[in-house]
Biopython code that builds the backbone (N, CA, C, O; Angstrom):
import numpy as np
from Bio.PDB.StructureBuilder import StructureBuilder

atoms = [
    (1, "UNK", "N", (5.031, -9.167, 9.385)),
    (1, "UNK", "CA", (5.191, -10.281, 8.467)),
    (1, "UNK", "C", (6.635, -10.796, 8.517)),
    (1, "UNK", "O", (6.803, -11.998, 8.723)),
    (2, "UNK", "N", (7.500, -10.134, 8.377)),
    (2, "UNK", "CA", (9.185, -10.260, 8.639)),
    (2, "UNK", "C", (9.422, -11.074, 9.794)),
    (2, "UNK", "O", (10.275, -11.947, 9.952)),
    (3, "UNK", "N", (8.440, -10.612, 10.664)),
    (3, "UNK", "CA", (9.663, -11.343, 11.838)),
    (3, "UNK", "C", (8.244, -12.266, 12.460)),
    (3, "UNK", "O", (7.926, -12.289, 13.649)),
    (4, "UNK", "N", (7.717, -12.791, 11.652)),
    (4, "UNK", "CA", (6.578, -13.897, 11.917)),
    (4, "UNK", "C", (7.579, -14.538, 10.876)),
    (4, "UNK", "O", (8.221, -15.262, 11.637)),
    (5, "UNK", "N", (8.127, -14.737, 9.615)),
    (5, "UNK", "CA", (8.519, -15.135, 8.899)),
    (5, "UNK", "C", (10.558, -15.534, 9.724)),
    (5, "UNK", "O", (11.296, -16.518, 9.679)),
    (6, "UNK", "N", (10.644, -14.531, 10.175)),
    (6, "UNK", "CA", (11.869, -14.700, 10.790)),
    (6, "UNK", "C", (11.728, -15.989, 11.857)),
    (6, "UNK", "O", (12.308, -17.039, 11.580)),
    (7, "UNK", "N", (11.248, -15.918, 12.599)),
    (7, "UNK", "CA", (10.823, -17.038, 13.511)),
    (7, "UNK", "C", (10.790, -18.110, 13.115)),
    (7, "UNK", "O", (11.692, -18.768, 13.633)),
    (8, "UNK", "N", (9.964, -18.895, 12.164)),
    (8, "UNK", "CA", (10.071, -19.942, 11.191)),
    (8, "UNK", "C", (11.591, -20.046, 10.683)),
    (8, "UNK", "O", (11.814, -21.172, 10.239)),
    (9, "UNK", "N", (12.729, -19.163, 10.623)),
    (9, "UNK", "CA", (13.743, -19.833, 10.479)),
    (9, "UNK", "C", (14.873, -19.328, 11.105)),
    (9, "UNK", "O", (16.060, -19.264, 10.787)),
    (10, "UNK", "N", (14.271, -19.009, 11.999)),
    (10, "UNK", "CA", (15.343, -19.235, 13.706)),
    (10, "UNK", "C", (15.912, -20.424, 14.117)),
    (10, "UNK", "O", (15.269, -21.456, 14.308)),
    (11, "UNK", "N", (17.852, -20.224, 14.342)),
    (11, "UNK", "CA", (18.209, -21.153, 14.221)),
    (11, "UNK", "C", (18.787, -20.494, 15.758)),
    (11, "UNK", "O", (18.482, -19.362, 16.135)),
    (12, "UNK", "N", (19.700, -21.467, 16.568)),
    (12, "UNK", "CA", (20.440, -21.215, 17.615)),
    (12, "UNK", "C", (21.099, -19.836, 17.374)),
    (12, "UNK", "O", (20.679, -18.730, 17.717)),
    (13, "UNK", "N", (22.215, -20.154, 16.711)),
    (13, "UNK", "CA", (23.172, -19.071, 16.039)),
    (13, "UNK", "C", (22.653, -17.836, 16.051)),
    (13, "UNK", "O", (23.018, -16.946, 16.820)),
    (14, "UNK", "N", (21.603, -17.715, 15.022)),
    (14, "UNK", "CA", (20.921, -16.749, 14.800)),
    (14, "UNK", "C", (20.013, -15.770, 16.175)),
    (14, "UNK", "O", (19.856, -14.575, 16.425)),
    (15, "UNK", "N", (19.658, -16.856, 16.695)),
    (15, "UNK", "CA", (18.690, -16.472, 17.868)),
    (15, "UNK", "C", (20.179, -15.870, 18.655)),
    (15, "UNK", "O", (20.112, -14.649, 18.802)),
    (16, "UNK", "N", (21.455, -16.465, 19.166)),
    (16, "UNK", "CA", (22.072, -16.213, 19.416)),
    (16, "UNK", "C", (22.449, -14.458, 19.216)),
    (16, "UNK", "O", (22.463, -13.476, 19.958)),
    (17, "UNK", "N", (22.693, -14.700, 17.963)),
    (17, "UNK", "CA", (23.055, -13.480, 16.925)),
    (17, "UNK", "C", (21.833, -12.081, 17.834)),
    (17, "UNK", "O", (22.227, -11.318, 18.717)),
    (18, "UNK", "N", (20.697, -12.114, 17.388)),
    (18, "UNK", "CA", (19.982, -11.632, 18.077)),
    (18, "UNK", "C", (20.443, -10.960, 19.450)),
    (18, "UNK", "O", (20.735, -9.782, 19.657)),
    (19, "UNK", "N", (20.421, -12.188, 20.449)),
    (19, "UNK", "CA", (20.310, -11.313, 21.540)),
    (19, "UNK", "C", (21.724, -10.753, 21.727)),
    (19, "UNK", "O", (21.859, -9.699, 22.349)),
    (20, "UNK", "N", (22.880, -11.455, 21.178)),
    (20, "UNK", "CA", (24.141, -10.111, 21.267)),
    (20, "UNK", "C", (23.854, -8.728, 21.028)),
    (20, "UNK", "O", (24.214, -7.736, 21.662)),
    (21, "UNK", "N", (22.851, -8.878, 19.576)),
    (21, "UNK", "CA", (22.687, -7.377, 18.758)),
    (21, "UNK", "C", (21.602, -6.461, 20.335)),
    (21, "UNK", "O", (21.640, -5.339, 20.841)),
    (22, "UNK", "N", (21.035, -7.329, 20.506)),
    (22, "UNK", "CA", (20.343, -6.406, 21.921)),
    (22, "UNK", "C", (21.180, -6.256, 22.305)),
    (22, "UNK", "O", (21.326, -5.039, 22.197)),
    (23, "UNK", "N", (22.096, -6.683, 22.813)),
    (23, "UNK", "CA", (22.923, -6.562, 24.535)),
    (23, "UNK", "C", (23.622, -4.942, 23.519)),
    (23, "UNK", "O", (23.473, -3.771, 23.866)),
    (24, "UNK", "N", (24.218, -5.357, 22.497)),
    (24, "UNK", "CA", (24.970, -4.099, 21.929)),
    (24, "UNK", "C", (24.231, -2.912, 21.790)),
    (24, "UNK", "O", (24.930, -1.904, 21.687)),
    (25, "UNK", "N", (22.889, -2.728, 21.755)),
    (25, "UNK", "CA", (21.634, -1.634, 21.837)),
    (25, "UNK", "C", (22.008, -1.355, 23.446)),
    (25, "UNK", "O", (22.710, -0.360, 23.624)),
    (26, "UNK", "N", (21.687, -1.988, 24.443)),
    (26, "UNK", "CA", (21.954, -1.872, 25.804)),
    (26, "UNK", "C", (22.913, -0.706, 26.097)),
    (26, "UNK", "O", (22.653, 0.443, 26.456)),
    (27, "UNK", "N", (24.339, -1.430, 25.799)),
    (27, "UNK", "CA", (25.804, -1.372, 26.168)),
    (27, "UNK", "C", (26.045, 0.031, 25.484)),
    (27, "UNK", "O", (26.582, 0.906, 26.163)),
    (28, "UNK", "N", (25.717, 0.269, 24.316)),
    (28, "UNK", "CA", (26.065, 1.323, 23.228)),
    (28, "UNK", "C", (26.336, 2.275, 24.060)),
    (28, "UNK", "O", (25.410, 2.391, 24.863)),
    (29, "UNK", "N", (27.408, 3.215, 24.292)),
    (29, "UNK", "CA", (28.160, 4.383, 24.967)),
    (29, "UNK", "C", (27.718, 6.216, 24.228)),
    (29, "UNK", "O", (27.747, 7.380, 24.628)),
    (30, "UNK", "N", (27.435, 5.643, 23.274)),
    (30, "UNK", "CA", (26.205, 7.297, 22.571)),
    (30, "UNK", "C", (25.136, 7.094, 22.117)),
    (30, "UNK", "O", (24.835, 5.946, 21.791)),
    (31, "UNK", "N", (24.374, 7.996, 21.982)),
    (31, "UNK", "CA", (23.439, 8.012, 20.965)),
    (31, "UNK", "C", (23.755, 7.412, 19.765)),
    (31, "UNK", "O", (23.025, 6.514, 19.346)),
    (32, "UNK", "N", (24.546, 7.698, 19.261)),
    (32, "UNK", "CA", (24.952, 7.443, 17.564)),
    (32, "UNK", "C", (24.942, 6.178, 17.741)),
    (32, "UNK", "O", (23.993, 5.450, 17.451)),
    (33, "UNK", "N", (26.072, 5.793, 18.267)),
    (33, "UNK", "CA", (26.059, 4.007, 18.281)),
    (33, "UNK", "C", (24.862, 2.975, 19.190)),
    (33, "UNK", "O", (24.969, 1.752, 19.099)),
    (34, "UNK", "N", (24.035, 3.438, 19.826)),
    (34, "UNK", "CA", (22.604, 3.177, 20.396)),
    (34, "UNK", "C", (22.224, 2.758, 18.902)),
    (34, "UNK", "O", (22.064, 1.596, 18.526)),
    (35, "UNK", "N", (22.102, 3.964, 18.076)),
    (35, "UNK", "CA", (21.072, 4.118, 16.509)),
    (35, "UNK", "C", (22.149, 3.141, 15.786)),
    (35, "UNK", "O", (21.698, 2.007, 15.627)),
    (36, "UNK", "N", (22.880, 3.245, 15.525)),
    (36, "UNK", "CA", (23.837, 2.038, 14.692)),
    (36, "UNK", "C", (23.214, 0.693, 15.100)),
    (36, "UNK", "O", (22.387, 0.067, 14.437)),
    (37, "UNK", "N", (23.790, 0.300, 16.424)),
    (37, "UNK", "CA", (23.540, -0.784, 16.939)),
    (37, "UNK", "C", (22.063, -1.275, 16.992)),
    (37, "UNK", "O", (21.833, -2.479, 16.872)),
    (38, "UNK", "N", (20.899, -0.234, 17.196)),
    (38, "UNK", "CA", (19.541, -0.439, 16.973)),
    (38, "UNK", "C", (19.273, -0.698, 15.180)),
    (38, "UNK", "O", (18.383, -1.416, 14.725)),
    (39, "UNK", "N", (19.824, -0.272, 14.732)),
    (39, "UNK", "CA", (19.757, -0.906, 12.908)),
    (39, "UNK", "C", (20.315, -2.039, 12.744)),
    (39, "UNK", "O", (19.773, -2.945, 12.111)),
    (40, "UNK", "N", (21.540, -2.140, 13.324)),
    (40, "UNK", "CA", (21.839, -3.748, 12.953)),
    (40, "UNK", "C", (20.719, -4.813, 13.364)),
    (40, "UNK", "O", (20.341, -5.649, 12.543)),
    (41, "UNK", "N", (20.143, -4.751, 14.807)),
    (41, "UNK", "CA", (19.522, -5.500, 15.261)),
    (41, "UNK", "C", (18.250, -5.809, 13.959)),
    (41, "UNK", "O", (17.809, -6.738, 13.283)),
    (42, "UNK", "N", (18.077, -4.488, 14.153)),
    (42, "UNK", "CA", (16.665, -4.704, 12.994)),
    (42, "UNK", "C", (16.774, -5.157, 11.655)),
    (42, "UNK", "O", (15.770, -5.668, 11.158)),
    (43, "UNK", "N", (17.743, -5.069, 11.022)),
    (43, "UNK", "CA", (18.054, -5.405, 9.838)),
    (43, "UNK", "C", (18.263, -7.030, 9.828)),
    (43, "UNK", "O", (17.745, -7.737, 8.964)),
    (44, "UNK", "N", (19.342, -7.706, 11.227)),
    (44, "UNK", "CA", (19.521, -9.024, 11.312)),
    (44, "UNK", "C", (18.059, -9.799, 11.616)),
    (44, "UNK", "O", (17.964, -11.010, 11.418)),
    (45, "UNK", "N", (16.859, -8.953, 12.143)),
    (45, "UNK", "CA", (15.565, -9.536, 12.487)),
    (45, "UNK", "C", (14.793, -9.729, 10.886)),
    (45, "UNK", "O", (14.049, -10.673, 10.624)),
    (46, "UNK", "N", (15.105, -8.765, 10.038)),
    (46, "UNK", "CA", (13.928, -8.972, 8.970)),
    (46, "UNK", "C", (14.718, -9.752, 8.040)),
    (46, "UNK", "O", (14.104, -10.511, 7.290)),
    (47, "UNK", "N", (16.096, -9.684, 7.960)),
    (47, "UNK", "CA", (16.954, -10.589, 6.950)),
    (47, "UNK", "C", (16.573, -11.948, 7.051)),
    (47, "UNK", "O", (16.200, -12.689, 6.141)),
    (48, "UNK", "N", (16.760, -12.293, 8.730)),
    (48, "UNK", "CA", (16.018, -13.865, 8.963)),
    (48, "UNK", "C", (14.784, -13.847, 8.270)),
    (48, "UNK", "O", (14.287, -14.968, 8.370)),
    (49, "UNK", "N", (14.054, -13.077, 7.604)),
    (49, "UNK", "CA", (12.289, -13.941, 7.095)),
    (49, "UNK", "C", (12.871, -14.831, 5.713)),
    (49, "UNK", "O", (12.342, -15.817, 5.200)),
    (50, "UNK", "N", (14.172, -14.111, 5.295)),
    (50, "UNK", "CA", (14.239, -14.563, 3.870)),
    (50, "UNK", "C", (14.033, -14.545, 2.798)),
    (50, "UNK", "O", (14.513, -15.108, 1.814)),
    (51, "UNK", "N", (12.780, -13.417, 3.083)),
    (51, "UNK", "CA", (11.992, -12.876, 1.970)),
    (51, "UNK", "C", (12.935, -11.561, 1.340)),
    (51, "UNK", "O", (12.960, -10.583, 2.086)),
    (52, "UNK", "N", (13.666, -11.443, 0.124)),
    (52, "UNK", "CA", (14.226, -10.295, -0.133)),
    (52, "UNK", "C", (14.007, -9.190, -0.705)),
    (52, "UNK", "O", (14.787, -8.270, -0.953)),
    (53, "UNK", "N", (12.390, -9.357, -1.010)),
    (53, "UNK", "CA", (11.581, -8.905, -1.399)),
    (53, "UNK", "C", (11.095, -7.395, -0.429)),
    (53, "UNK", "O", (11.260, -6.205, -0.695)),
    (54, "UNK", "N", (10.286, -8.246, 1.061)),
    (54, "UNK", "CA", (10.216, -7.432, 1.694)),
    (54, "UNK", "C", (11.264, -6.975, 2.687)),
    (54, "UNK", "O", (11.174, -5.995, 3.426)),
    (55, "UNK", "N", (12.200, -7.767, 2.601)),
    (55, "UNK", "CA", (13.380, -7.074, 3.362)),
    (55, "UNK", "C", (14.041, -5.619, 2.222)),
    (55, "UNK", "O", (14.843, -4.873, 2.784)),
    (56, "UNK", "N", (13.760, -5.353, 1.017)),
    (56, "UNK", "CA", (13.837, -4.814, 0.500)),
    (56, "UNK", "C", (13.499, -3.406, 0.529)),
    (56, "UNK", "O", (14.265, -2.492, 0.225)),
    (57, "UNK", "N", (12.152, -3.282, 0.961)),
    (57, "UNK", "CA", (11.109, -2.687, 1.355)),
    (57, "UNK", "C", (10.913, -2.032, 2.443)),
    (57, "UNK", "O", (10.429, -0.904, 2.544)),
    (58, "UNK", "N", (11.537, -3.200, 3.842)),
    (58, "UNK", "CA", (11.967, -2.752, 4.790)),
    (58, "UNK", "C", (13.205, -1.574, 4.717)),
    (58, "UNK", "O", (13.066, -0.359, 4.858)),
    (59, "UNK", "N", (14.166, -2.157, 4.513)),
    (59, "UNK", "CA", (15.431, -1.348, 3.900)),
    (59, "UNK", "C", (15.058, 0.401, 3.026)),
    (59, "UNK", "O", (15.677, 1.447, 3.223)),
    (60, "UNK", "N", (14.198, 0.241, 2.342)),
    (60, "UNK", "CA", (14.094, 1.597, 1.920)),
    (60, "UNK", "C", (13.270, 2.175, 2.691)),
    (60, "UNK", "O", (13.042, 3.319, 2.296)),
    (61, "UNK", "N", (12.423, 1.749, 4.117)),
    (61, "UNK", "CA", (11.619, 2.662, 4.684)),
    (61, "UNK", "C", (12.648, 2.646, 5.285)),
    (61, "UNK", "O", (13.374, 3.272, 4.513)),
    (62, "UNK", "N", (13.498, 2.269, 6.467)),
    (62, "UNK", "CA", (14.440, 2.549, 7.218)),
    (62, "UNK", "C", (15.553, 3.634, 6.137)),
    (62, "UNK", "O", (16.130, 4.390, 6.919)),
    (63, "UNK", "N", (15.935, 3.884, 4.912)),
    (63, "UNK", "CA", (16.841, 4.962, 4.376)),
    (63, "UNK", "C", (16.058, 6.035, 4.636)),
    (63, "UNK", "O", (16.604, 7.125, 4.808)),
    (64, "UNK", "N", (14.530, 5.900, 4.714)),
    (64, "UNK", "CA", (13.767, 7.377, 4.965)),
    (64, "UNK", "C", (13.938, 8.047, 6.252)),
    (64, "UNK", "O", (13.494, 9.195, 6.267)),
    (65, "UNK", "N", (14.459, 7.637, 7.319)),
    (65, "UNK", "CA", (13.673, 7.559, 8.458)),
    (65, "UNK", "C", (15.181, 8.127, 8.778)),
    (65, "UNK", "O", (16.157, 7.425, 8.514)),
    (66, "UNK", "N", (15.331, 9.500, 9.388)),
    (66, "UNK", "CA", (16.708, 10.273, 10.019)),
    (66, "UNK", "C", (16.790, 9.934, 11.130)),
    (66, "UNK", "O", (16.621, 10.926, 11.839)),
    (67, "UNK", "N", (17.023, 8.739, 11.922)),
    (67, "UNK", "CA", (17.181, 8.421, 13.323)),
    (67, "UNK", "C", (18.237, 9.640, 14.313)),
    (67, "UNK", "O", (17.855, 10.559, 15.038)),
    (68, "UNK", "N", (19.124, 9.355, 14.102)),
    (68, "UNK", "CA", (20.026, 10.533, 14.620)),
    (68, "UNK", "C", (19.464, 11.514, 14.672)),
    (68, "UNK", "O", (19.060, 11.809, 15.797)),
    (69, "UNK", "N", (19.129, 12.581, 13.434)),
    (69, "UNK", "CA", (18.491, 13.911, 13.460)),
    (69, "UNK", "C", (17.483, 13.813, 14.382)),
    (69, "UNK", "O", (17.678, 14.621, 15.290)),
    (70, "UNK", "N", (16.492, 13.166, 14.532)),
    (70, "UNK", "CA", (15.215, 12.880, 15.377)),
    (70, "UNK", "C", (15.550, 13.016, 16.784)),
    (70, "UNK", "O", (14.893, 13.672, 17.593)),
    (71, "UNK", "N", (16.647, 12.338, 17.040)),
    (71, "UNK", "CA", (16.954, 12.469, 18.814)),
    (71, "UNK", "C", (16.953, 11.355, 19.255)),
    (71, "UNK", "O", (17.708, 11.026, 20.169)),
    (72, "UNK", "N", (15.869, 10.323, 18.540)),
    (72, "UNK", "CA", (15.217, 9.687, 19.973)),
    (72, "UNK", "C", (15.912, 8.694, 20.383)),
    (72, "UNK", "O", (15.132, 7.865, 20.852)),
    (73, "UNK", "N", (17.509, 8.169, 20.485)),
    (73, "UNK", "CA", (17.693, 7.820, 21.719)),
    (73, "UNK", "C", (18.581, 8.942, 22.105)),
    (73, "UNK", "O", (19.744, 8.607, 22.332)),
    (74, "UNK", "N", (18.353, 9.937, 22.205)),
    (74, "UNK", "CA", (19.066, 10.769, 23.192)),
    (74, "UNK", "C", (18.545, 10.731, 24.424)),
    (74, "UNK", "O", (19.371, 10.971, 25.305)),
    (75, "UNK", "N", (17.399, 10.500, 24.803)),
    (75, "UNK", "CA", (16.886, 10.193, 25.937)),
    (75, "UNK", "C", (16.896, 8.992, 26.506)),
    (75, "UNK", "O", (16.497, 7.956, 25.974)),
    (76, "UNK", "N", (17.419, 9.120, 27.755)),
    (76, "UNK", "CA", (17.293, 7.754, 28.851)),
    (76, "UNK", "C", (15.683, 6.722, 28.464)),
    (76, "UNK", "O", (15.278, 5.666, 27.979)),
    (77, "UNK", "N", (15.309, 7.866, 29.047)),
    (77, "UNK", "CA", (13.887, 6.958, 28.610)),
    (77, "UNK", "C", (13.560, 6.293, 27.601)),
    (77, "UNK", "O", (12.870, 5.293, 27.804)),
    (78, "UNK", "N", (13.919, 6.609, 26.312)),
    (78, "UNK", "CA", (13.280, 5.719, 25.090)),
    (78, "UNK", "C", (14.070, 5.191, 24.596)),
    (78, "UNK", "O", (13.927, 4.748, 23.456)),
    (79, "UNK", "N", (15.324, 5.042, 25.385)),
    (79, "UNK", "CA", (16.585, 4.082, 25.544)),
    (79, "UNK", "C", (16.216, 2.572, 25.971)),
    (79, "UNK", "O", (16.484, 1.462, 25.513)),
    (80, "UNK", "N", (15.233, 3.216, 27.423)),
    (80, "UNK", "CA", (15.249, 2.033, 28.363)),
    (80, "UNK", "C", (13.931, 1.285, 27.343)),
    (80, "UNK", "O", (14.238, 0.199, 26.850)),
    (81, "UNK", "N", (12.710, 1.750, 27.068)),
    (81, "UNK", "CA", (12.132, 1.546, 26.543)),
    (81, "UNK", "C", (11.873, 0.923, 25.192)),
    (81, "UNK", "O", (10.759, 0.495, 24.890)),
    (82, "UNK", "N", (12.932, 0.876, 24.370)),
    (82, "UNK", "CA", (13.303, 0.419, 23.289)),
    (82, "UNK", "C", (13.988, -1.196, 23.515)),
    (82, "UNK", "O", (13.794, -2.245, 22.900)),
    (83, "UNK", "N", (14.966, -0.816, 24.821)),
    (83, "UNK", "CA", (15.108, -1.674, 25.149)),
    (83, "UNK", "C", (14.268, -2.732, 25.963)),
    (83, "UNK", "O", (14.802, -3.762, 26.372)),
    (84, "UNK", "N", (13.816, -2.635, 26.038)),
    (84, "UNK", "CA", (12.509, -3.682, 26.751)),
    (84, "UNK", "C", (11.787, -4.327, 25.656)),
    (84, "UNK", "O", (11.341, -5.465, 25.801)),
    (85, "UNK", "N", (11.631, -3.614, 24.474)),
    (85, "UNK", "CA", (10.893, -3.850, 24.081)),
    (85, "UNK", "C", (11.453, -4.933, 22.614)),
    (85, "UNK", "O", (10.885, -5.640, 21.782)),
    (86, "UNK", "N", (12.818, -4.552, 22.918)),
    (86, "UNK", "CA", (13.798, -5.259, 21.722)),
    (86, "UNK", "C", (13.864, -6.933, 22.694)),
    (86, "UNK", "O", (13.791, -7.938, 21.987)),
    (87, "UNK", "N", (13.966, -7.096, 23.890)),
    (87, "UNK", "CA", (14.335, -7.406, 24.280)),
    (87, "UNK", "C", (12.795, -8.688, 24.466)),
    (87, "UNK", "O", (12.935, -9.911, 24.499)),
    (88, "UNK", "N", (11.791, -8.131, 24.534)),
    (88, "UNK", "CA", (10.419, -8.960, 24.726)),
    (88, "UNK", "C", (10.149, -9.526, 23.258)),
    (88, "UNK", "O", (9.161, -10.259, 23.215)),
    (89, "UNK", "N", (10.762, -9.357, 22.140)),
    (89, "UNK", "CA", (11.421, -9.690, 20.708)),
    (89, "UNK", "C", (11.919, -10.308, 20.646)),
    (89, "UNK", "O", (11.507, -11.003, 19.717)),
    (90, "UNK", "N", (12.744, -10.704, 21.052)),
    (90, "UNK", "CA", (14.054, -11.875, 21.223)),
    (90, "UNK", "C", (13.339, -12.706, 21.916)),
    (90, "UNK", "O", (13.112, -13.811, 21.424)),
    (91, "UNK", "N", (12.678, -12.280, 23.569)),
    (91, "UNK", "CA", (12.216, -13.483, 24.094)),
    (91, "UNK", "C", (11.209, -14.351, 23.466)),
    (91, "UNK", "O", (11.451, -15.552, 23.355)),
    (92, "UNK", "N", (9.757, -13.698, 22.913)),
    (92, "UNK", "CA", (8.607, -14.394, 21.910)),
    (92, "UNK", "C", (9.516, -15.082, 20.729)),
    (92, "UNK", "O", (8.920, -16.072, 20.306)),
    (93, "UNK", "N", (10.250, -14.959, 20.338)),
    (93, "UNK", "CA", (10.754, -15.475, 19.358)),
    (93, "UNK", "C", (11.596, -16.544, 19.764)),
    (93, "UNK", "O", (11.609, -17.512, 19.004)),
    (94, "UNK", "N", (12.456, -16.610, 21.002)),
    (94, "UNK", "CA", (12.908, -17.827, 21.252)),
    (94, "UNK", "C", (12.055, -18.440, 21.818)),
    (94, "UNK", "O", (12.351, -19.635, 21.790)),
    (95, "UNK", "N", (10.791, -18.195, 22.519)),
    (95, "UNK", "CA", (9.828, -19.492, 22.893)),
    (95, "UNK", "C", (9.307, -19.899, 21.819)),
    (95, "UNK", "O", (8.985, -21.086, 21.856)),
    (96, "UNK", "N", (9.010, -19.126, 20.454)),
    (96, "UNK", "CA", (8.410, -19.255, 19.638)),
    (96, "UNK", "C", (6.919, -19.344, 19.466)),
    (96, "UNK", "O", (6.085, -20.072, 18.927)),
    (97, "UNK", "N", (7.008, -17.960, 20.379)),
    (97, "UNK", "CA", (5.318, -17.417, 20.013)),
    (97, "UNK", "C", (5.465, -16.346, 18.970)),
    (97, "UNK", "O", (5.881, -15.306, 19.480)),
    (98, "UNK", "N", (5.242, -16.250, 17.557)),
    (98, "UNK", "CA", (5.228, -15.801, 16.899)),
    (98, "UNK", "C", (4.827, -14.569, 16.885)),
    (98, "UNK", "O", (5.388, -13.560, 16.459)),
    (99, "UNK", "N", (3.570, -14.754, 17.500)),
    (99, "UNK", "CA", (2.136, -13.974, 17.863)),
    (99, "UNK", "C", (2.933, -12.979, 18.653)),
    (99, "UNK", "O", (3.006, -11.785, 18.366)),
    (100, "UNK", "N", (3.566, -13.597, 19.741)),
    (100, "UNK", "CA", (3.595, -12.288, 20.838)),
    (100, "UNK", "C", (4.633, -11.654, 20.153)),
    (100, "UNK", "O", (4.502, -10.432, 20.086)),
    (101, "UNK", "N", (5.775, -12.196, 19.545)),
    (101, "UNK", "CA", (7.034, -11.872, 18.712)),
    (101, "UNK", "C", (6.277, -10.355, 17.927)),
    (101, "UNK", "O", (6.530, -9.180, 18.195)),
    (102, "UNK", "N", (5.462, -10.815, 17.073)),
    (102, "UNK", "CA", (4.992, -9.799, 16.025)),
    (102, "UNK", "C", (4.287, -8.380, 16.930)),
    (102, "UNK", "O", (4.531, -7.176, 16.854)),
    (103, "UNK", "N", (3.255, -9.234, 17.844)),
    (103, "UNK", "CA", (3.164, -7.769, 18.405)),
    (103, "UNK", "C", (3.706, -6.904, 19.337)),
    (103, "UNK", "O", (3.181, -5.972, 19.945)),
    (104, "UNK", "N", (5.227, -7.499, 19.373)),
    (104, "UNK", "CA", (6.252, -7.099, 20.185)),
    (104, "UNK", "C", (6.546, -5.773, 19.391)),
    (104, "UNK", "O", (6.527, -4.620, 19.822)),
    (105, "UNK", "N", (6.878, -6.316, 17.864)),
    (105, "UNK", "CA", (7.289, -5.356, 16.773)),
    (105, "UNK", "C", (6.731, -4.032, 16.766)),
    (105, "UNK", "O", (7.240, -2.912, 16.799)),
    (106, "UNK", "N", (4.757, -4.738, 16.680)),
    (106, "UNK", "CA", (4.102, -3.526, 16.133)),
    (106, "UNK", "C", (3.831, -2.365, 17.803)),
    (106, "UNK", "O", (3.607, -1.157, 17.879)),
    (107, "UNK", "N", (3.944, -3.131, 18.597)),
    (107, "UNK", "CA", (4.490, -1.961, 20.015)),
    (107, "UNK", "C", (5.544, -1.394, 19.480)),
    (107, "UNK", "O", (5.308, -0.339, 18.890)),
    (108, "UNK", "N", (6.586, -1.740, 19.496)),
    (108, "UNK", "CA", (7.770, -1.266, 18.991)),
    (108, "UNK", "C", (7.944, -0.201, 18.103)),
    (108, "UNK", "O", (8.919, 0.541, 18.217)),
    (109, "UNK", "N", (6.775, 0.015, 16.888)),
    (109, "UNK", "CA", (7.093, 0.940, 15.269)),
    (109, "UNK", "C", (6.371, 1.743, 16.350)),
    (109, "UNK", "O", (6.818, 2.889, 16.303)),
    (110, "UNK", "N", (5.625, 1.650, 17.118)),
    (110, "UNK", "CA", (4.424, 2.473, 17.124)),
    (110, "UNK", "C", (4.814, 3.459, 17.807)),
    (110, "UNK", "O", (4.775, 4.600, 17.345)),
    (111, "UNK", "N", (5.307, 3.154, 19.165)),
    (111, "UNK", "CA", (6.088, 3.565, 20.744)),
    (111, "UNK", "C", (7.378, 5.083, 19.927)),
    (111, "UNK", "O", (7.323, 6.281, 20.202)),
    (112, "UNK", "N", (8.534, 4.275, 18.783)),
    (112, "UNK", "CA", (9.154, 4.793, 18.141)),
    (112, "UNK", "C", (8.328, 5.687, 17.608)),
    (112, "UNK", "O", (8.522, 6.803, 18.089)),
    (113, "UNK", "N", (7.253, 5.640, 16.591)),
    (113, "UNK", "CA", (6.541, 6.515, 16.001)),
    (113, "UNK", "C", (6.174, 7.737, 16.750)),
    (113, "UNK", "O", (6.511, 8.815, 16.261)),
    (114, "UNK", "N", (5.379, 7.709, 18.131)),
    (114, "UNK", "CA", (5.079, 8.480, 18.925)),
    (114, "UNK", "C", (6.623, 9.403, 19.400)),
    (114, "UNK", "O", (6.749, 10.604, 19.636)),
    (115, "UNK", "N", (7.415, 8.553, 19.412)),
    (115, "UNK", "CA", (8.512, 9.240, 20.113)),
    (115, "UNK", "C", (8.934, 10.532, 18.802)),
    (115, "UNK", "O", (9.151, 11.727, 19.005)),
    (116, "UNK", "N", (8.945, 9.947, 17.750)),
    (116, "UNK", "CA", (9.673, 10.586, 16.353)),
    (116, "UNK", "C", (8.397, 11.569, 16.383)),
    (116, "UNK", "O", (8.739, 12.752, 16.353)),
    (117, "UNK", "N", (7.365, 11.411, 16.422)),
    (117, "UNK", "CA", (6.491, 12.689, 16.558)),
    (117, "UNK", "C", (6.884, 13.653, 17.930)),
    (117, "UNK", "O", (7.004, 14.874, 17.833)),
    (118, "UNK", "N", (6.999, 13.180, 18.749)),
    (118, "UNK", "CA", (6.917, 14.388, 20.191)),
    (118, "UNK", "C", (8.647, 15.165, 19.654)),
    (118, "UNK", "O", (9.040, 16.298, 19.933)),
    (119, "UNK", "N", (9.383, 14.096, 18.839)),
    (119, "UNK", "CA", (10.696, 14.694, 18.644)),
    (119, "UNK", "C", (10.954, 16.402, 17.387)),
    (119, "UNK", "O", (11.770, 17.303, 17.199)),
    (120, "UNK", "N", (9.715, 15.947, 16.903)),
    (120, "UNK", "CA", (9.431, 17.096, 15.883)),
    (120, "UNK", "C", (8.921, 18.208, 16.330)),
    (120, "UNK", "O", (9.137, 19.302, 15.810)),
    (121, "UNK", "N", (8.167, 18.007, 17.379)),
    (121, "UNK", "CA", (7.762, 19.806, 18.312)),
    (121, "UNK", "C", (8.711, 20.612, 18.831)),
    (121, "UNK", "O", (8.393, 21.671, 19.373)),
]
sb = StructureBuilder()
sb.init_structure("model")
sb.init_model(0)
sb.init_chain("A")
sb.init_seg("    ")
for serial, (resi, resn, name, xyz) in enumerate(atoms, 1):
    if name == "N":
        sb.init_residue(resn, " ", resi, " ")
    sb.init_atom(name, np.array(xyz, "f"), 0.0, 1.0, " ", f" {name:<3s}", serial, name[0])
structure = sb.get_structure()
């Protein structure tokens, strides 16, 4: 809903804004700052819906969620993978397919989800 809502008020700047916050997910030199830089991105994606309601909402499931402790970008792989997938996000959203935008996302929670589970064994 956020970033179907984000899209509708995508501006240059912003879209701009965006794909820096990827390139800085990319570039990031640790883990730690990978996970920093992967929150900003996400936070600047659901802030654009405008809604502060559910950006609200968003915000307290992300305080639940121990990224660091978990691991998961300690691995190359769900580095590269995250990144692709942040990155096919930015693109649906600057053509402004909403559609593919959103189910860019829900690949995205899900892919993460799986990872945050295999990270708990």
């Amino acid at each position: 809903v956020a970033v179907r809502q984000a899209g509708k008020n995508l501006d240059s700047s912003s879209l701009e804004f965006l794909y820096e916050a990827v390139k800085a997910c990319d570039e990031a030199p640790t883990p730690l700052e990978t996970v920093q830089a992967n929150e900003v991105f996400h936070q600047e994606l659901y802030r654009l819906s405008g809604d502060g309601l559910l950006v609200g909402f968003i915000d307290q499931l992300w305080a639940g969620m121990p990224y660091p402790s978990l691991g998961l970008y300690g691995s190359a792989e769900r580095v590269a993978e995250s990144s692709k997938q942040h990155h096919a996000i930015v693109d649906a959203l600057a053509a402004g397919d909403l559609d593919a935008a959103a189910e860019a996302v829900v690949e995205h929670i899900e892919s993460g989800k799986l990872a945050a589970l295999k990270n708990l064994r």
